[in-house]
Residue, then its C-alpha position, 0 to 999 in steps of 0.5 A: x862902337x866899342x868891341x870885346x875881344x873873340x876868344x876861341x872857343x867861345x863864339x856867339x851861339x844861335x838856337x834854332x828851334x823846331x817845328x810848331x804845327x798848329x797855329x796855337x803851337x805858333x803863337x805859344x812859340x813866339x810868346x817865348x822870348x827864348x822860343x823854349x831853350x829856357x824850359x828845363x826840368x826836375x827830376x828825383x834821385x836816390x841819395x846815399x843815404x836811401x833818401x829822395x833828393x830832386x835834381x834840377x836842370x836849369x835849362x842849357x840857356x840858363x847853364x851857358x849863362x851861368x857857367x861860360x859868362x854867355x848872355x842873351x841880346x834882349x835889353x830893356x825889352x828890345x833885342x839888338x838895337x843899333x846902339x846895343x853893345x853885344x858881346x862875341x858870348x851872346x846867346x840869339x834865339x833865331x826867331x823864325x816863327x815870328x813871322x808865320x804869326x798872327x800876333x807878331x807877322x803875316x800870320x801866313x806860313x814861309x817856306x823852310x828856303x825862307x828860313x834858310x835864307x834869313x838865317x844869313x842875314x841874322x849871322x851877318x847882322x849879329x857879326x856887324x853888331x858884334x864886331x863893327x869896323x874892327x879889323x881884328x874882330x871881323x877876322x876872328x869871328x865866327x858862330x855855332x849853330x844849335x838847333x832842335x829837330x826841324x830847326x837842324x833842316x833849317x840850318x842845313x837849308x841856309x849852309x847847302x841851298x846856294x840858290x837862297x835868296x832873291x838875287x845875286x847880292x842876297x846869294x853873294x852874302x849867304x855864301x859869306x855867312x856860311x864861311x863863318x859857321x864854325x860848328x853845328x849841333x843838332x837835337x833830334x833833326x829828322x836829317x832823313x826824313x819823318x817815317x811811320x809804321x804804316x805810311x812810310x815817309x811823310x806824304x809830299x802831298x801834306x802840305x798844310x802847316x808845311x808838314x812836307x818839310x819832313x817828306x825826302x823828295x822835298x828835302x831832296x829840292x830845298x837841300x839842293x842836292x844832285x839830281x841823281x838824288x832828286x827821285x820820285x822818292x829818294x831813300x836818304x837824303x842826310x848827305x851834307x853834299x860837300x857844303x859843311x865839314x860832317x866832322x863839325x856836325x855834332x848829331x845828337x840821338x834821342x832814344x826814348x819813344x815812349x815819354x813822347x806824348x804828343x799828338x797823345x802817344x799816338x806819334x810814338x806808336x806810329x814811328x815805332x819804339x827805335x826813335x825819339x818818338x817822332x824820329x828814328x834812330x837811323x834818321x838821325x844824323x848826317x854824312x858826306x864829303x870832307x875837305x881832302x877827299x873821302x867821306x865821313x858820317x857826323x859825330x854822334x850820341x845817343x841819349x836815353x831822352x823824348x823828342x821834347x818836353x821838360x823831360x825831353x832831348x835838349x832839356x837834360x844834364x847828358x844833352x847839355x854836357x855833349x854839347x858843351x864838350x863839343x864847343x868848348x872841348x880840348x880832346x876828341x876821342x872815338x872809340x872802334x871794336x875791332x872783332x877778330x872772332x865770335x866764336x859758337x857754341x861748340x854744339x852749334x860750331x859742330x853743326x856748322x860744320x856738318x853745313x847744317x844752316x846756321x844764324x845768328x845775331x849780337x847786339x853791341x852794348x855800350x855806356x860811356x862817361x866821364x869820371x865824377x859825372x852822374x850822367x852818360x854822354x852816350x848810351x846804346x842799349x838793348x833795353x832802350x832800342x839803341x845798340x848796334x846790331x850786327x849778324x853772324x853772316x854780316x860779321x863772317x860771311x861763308x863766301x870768299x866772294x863777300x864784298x871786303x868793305x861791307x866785311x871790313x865796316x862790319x867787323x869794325x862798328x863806331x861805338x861812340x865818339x866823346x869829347x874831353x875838356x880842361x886838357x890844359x887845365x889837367x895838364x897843368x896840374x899833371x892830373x889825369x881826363x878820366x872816363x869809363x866805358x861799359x862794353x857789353x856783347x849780347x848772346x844772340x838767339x841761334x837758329x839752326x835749320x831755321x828753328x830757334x836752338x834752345x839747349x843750354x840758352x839763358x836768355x839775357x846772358x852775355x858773351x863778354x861784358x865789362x867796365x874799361x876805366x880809362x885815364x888820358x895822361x897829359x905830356x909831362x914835358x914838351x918832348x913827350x905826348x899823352x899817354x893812356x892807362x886802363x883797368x878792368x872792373x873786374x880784376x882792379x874795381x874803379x882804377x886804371x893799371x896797364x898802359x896802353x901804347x900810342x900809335x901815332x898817325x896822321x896828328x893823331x894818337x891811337x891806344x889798342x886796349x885787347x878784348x878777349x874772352x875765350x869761353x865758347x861762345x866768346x869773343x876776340x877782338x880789340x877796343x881802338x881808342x883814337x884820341x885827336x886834339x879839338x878846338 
C-alpha cells in the first residue's frame, strides 16, 4: 500500500462528538455521516456602508478541507475499507453512537469505558491504513483529538483509564494508542461535572441514557483517578492525573447561556447565566502534573458562544480559529497582569485607615485578537458572566499571616493564552504577527461597615481601561531573536511605537509592557507577555 508522506503539523484529525439523550437524539446522530461537525451557521453584520451583509461559516469540517487540504475517509459510500488509500490529512468522525442505535447496532447503551476503549482501536486502525508497513511513516505518526462536550470525557477515558480493555492484549495496545495523541482540543467538555441551581451535580443515581456520566463520583472510577479522589462525593475531578501533558490540552469555554434552548431553556435556567447553558464556566477545563515536575492548568479561551447549535460553540468563526492556531500555530503567547497596587478612593483609604470595615471587589476585562481578524480569540467580560473576579482582601490581605501563594496567584490572574501562526511566513517577509488586547479593570462597589458607599460612585466606570497593540517582530538575522513593539489607543490610535525588552528564560522570551494609572482610585501594575516557540 502506498503511503503519503506525514508532515508535521498536519496530522490526521478525530472528531468525537457529544452526548445524545434521548433515543430520537441517537438515531438523528448516526444519520449524520459527520455526526454534526458538518453544521454551520449564517449570520448578519453591518457593512461600511450601514448596509446588511450575511456572513457565512461553513462548518470547521468543511474549512479544514478547504483551507489545509484535509479530507474525510468516506468513499463510495464506504468508510475505511481495506483497500482505500488514506492521507496522513484525514478527518475521522469517531462513531461511537452507532453502536447504541436501533438502526445501525444493538440499540442498547455501552458505557462511556466502551468508548474510551474503541477509540484505541479507531487510532491504531487509521495509523495502519495511514501508514502500512513504512517505516518512516510509523515513526512520525501521530493524531489530534477534538472533541465536543461529553466527547472530551471520552477521550480523557481512553488517555487516563488503563484498565480499558478485556485483557492484557487489549490494555497493551491502548497504552501504544495513547503514545500517539499529540494534542487534544475540547469544546464545552463538562471536564468538572454537570451542576444545577438547585440539585447540585448530576445525581449518581440517573442512570437512564447514562446521564450519571456527568455525576463526579462516576467520573472519578471511569477516570481511574487515586482513591483519595474517589469520595462519596469528589468536588473536582478535572485532573488529567499525570497520563497527558495539560499544556497540550486546549480547552475551549463557552459563555453564552442564554441562546442555549434546549430541554426549552429550562437547562440554561437550571445551571445559571455563568456557563454555556449547560456547563459552567469553572467546569470547564482540565489541570495536572507535567513532564519534569510541577502542575499545570490547561490552556484556555473563552468565547461568547451556546453549548450547540447552528449558532453554538463549535460552529463559529472564533472556535475554528482557536482551534487551528492551536494545531497548526508557530508561536504561543500567554498573557499575566502583574498587580502591584489598587489604590482606594482617598474617602474610603481614609476610612480604612480609621480600621473601619472595608470591602471590595474587581472584575478583570479582557478581549484579545489578532490583527485583520473580525472575530476574537478570547473574550472575558462582565457583561457575558466571564471576567476574572477578584477581591480586595484576596488581592491585599490585612494580615501577615495571608498564605503567600494564594497572595501570589491572586495578584497574578492569566487573562488569556493566544496562539500565532505564519511565523516563518512573517519572517520571511520581515513583517510582523500582529495582535491587540482590550484590558479593562471594573470599579468595584465599596462597602463599608457592611453598607454599600454611594458618595461620588458611577456605576459602569473603570479604574483603567484601554487598548494594547502589539506587534511580534521576527529575527532579522540568526544572531538576533524576536522583538515586541506596543502602543496604547489612547496616545497612538492602532500602532505599536515603544518596544518592549526581551526577558529570556527557560526557551522562552518574556515582554514587561508597564500598566499604570494614578488616578484614585486607580491601578499599578505590569502586562507580562511570554511568548514560546509551538509545534
Amino acid at each position: 500500500m502506498a503511503t503519503a508522506k506525514i508532515t508535521p503539523p498536519y496530522y490526521p484529525i478525530v472528531y468525537v462528538r457529544g452526548y445524545a439523550g434521548t433515543e430520537g437524539e441517537v438515531e438523528d446522530t448516526v444519520a449524520d455521516p459527520y455526526m454534526g461537525f458538518n453544521l454551520g451557521s449564517t449570520k448578519t453584520r453591518v457593512a461600511w456602508k450601514g448596509g446588511i451583509v450575511r456572513n457565512y461559516f461553513e462548518s470547521p469540517v468543511i474549512r479544514l478541507m478547504k483551507e489545509f487540504g484535509y479530507r474525510d475517509v468516506y468513499e463510495a459510500g464506504e468508510a475505511m475499507t481495506t483497500d482505500q488509500v488514506i492521507g496522513p490529512q484525514s478527518i475521522v468522525v469517531y462513531r461511537y453512537y452507532d453502536q447504541v442505535s436501533a438502526a445501525l447496532g444493538t440499540g442498547e447503551r455501552a458505557p462511556i469505558e466502551q468508548f474510551g476503549h474503541d477509540l484505541g482501536t479507531l487510532i491504531l486502525d487509521l495509523r495502519e491504513k495511514i501508514c502500512g508497513d513504512d517505516a518512516a511513516a510509523l515513526k512520525a505518526f501521530r493524531i489530534y483529538l477534538v472533541a465536543h462536550s461529553m466527547g472530551g470525557l471520552v477521550v480523557r477515558c481512553f488517555l487516563q483509564n488503563t484498565k480499558l480493555g478485556a485483557d492484557v492484549a487489549a490494555r497493551k495496545a491502548n497504552a501504544e494508542a495513547r503514545t500517539l495523541v499529540d494534542k487534544v482540543f475540547t469544546y464545552a467538555t463538562p471536564h468538572n461535572g454537570i451542576d444545577a441551581a438547585i440539585v447540585g451535580n448530576v445525581p449518581a443515581i440517573l442512570t437512564a441514557n447514562n446521564v450519571n456520566n456527568f455525576n463526579r463520583k462516576r467520573m472519578a472510577d471511569y477516570l481511574a483517578l487515586p482513591e483519595a479522589q474517589k469520595q462519596d462525593s469528589p468536588d473536582d475531578v478535572r485532573s488529567l492525573n499525570g497520563h497527558f501533558d495539560p499544556r497540550r490540552f486546549f480547552c475551549l469555554v463557552g459563555t453564552n447561556a442564554r441562546d442555549y434552548a434546549a430541554a426549552n431553556g429550562w437547562s440554561s435556567r437550571a445551571v445559571g447565566l455563568y456557563s454555556d447553558g449547560l456547563v459552567r464556566t469553572d467546569n470547564a477545563y482540565v489541570n495536572g502534573p507535567v513532564p519534569g515536575g510541577g502542575q499545570a492548568t490547561a490552556p484556555r479561551a473563552y468565547v461568547y458562544r451556546s453549548h450547540s447549535g447552528h449558532f453554538g460553540i463549535v460552529n463559529a468563526e472564533d472556535s475554528y480559529q482557536n482551534l487551528v492556531r492551536f494545531l497548526f500555530g508557530d508561536v504561543l503567547v500567554e498573557g499575566v497582569l502583574e498587580v502591584d497596587e489598587l489604590t482606594l478612593p482617598p474617602a474610603v483609604e481614609a476610612l480604612r485607615k480609621k480600621d473601619r470595615e472595608i470591602r471590595a471587589s474587581y472584575h478583570f476585562e479582557v478581549v484579545a485578537g489578532v490583527r485583520g481578524g473580525r472575530w476574537d480569540l478570547s473574550r472575558r467580560l462582565v457583561d457575558e458572566n466571564s471576567s476574572i473576579f477578584r477581591r480586595y482582601d484576596e488581592l491585599f490581605p490585612d494580615t501577615a499571616a495571608a498564605p503567600p501563594g494564594l497572595t501570589q496567584s491572586a495578584r497574578r490572574p492569566l487573562l488569556f493564552s493566544v496562539y500565532l501562526r505564519d511565523a516563518a511566513r512573517v519572517a520571511k517577509r520581515r513583517r510582523s504577527l500582529g495582535f491587540g488586547i482590550d484590558l479593562r479593570v471594573l470599579v468595584p462597589d465599596y462597602e463599608v461597615d457592611g453598607r454599600l458607599w454611594m458618595n461620588d460612585h458611577f456605576e459602569g466606570g473603570y479604574l483603567f481601561r484601554e487598548k494594547i497593540n502589539l506587534e511580534a517582530i521576527p529575527p532579522a538575522d540568526e544572531k538576533s531573536g524576536w522583538g515586541l513593539r506596543y502602543g496604547f489607543d489612547s496616545r497612538t490610535p492602532n500602532r505599536a511605537s515603544m518596544t518592549a525588552d526581551p526577558i529570556p528564560g527557560d526557551g522562552k522570551l518574556s515582554f514587561r509592557i508597564p500598566i499604570e494609572q494614578k488616578t484614585k482610585p486607580g491601578i499599578t501594575g505590569t502586562l507580562v507577555l511570554t511568548a514560546s516557540p509551538w509545534n
